[in-house]
N, C-alpha and C positions, 0 to 999 in steps of 0.2 A: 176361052175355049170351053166349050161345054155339051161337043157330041157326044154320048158315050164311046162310040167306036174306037174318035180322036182319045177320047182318055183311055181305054183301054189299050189302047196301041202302045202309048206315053210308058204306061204300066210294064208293060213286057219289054220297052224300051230300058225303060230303066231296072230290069231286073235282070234284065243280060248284063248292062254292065255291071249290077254288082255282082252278080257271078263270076264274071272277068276277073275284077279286084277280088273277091273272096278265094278265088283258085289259084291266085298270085300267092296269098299267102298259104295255104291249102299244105302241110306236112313240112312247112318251115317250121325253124325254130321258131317260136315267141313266147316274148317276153308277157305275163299274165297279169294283171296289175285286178285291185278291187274295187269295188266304188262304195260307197257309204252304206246299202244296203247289202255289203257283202255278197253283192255276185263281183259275177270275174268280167274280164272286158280286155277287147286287145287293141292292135293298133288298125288289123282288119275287121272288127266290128267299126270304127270311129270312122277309117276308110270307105268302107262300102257305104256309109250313111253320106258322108260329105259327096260319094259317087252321083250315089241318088237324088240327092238336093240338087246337084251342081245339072243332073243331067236333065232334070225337069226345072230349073230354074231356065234353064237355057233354050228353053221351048218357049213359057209362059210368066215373066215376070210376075205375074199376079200370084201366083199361085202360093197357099199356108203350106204349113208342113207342122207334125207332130213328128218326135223320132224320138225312141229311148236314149238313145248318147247325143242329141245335142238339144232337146225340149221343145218348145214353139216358138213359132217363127207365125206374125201372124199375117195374114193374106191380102187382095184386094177387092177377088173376081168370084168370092163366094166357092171355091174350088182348095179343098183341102189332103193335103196326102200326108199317109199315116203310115209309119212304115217301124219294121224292126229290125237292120240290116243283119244281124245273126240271132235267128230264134235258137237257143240250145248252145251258146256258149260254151257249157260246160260239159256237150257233146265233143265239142269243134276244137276244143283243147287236148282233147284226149283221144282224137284224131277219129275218133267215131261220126260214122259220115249221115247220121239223122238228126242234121241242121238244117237250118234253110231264111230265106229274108220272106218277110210279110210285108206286102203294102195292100194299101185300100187307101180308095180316093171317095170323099165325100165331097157331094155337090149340093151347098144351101142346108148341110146339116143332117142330111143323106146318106149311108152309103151306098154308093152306087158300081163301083168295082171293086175286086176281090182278089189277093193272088198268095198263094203261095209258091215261090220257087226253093228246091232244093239240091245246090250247086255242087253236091260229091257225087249224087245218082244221078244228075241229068235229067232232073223229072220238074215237070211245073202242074197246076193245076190252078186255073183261073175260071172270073166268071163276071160278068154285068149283068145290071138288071135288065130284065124279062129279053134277057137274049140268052139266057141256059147257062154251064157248069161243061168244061171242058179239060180234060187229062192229057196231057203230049197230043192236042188236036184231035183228039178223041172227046165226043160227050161223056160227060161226069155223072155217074147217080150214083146216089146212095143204096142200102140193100131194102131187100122187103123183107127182111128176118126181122117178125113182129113176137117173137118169143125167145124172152132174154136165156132161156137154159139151152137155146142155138146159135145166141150170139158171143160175141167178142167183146169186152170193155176195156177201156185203156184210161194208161192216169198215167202221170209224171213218176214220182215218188210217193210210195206209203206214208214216207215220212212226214213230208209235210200235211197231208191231212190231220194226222193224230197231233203236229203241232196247231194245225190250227182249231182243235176239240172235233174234229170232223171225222175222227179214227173209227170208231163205233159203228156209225152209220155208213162209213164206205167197205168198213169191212161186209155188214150186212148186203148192201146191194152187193159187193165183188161175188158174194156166194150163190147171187140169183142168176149168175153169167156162166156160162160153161166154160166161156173160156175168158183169162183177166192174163194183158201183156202189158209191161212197163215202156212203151213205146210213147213217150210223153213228147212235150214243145210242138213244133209244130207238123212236125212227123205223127202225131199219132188222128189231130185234123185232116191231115193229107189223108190218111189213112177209110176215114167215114167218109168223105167226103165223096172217096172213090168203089166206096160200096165194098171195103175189105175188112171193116169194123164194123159194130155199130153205136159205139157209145164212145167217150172222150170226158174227162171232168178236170176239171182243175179247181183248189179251191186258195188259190192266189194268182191273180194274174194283175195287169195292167193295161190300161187301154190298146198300147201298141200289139200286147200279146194277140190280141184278140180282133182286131179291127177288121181283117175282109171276112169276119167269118159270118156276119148277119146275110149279105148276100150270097157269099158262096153259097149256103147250106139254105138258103132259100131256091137257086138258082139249082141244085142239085137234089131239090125235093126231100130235104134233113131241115133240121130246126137247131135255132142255137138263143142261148141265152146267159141268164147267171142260175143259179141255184133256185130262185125263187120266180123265176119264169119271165125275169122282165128282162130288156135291153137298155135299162137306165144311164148305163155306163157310156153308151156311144153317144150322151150329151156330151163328154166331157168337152169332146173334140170341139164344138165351135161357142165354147163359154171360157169361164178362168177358172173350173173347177181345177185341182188337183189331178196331174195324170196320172200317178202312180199310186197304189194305196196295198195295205196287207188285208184290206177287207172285202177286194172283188172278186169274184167267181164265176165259172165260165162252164156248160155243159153243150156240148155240141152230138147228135144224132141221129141214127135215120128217121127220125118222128114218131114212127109207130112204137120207139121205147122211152120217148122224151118224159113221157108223164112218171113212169114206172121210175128214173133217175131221179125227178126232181120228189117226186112221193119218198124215196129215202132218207130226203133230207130234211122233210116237211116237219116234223116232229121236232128238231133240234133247234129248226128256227136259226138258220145259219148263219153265218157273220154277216153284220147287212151290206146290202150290194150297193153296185152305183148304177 
C-alpha cells in the first residue's frame, strides 16, 4: 500500500482507536510503573501502542513500525509507522488533559504523513505531503507573527534545559518572546502548528517524539528541525541507529522566527543532534 490518501486514512484509523483505548483508561486508577530512563509508563500507553500495531498490522502485513514502548519491528513493503501512543505521560497521570499519540508513516525513508491526535480535547491535527495541514477538518497554518516581542514560545520544562547546559541561552531567547507558556509534549506542536504559537523547543527528545513533525510543519507552511537546523534524526527510522538518545533536539515554528530560535543556540554549540 503506498497511496498517500490509503495511508493517511490507515493513520486516522489507527488513531481513533487509540483514542478508544486511551479513554478506556482516561481517570481510572493506574498503576505508574518507570522504565530505565526514569519516565513513567502505564498499562494505557503499552495498550494504545499494541492498539496501533495491531490495527495497522491488520491492513498491511508489510508494514515496520518504530514505537517508544515496544522498539522496532522491521518491515517488508518500504512503509514505516512511527508512533508515540501517549506523548505527555506525565500529563496523563496527573489527569491533565494535554496529551496525545503521535504517528507518522514514512515511505522509502520519507516522511510522508503526520498526526497528532489529542484524545481528552477531541482535537486531531494531521497532514501529508503536498496535500496541506488540516485541524478538526479545517486547514492548518501557522501564524505570520514575524516578530518574536509579538509572539508566543513554548518549551516543555525550564528544567531540563539548564540540565542539559542549555539554561543560559533559553533563558536569553524566552526574553526575546513577549509571551513564554510551559505548554510542552505534544500540545504545545499542536499549538504552532495551528497558528496559536509560534515557537516550540525542546532540547531532549527521541525519534518517536518528533516523527510527524518534518511534514506537518512543512504542510502547514512552519519549519521544524533540531537545534542546528538539520533533520539528521529522521534517518534513524530506516537504519539500526539508536532510537532513543539524551542528545536530540527539536525546534519546530512558523518559519519566519525559525532562524532567530536556532541563532540562540548558535554560540553554545549544542549537544549534537541526530
Amino acid at each position: 500500500m503506498s497511496d498517500l490518501s490509503d495511508l493517511l486514512r490507515l493513520a486516522q484509523g489507527a488513531a481513533d482507536a487509540a483514542r478508544a483505548e486511551i479513554l478506556r483508561h482516561w481517570r481510572s486508577s493506574l498503576q505508574v510503573e518507570f522504565k530505565a530512563d526514569n519516565t513513567p509508563v502505564t498499562v494505557a500507553d503499552r495498550n494504545a501502542e499494541e492498539t496501533i500495531r495491531a490495527y495497522l498490522r491488520g491492513r498491511d502485513s508489510g508494514f515496520g513500525f518504530v514505537g517508544e514502548e515496544f522498539g522496532r519491528e522491521k518491515g517488508k513493503n518500504g512503509v514505516v509507522w512511527v508512533m508515540d501512543p501517549i506523548d505527555g505521560t506525565k500529563s496523563f497521570v496527573r489527569r491533565v488533559p494535554l496529551f496525545g499519540t503521535l504517528l507518522a508513516c514514512f515511505r522509502d525513508g520519507r516522511p510522508v504523513v503526520g498526526l497528532i491526535d489529542l484524545p481528552a480535547l477531541g482535537r486531531r491535527v494531521w497532514a501529508s505531503a503536498g496535500a496541506g495541514a488540516f485541524v478538526d477538518g479545517e486547514p492548518a497554518r501557522v501564524s505570520s507573527v514575524d516578530d518574536p516581542a509579538k509572539g508566543c514560545l513554548l518549551s516543555g520544562t525550564v528544567n531540563t534545559f539548564e540540565t542539559a547546559g542549555l539554561g543560559e541561552e533559553f533563558h536569553s531567547l524566552r526574553r526575546q518572546f513577549g509571551l513564554y507558556r510551559g505548554w510542552g509534549d505534544c500540545f504545545g506542536y499542536f499549538q504552532v502548528a495551528c497558528g496559536q504559537a509560534e515557537a516550540m523547543v525542546d532540547p531532549v527528545v527521541s525519534i518517536w517524539d518528533v516523527a510527524p513533525f518534518a511534514v506537518l510543519f512543512q504542510e502547514a507552511g512552519g519549519r521544524f528541525s533540531d537545534l542546528k537546523g538539520s533533520l539528521r534524526m529522521l534517518g534513524t527510522v530506516d537504519s539500526d541507529a539508536p532510537l532513543s538518545s539524551d542528545d536530540c533536539t527539536a525546534v519546530a515554528t512558523n518559519g519566519l522566527l525559525h532562524d532567530r530560535v536556532l541563532e540562540a543556540f548558535a554560540g553554545r554549540n549544542p549537544p549534537k543532534t541526530c
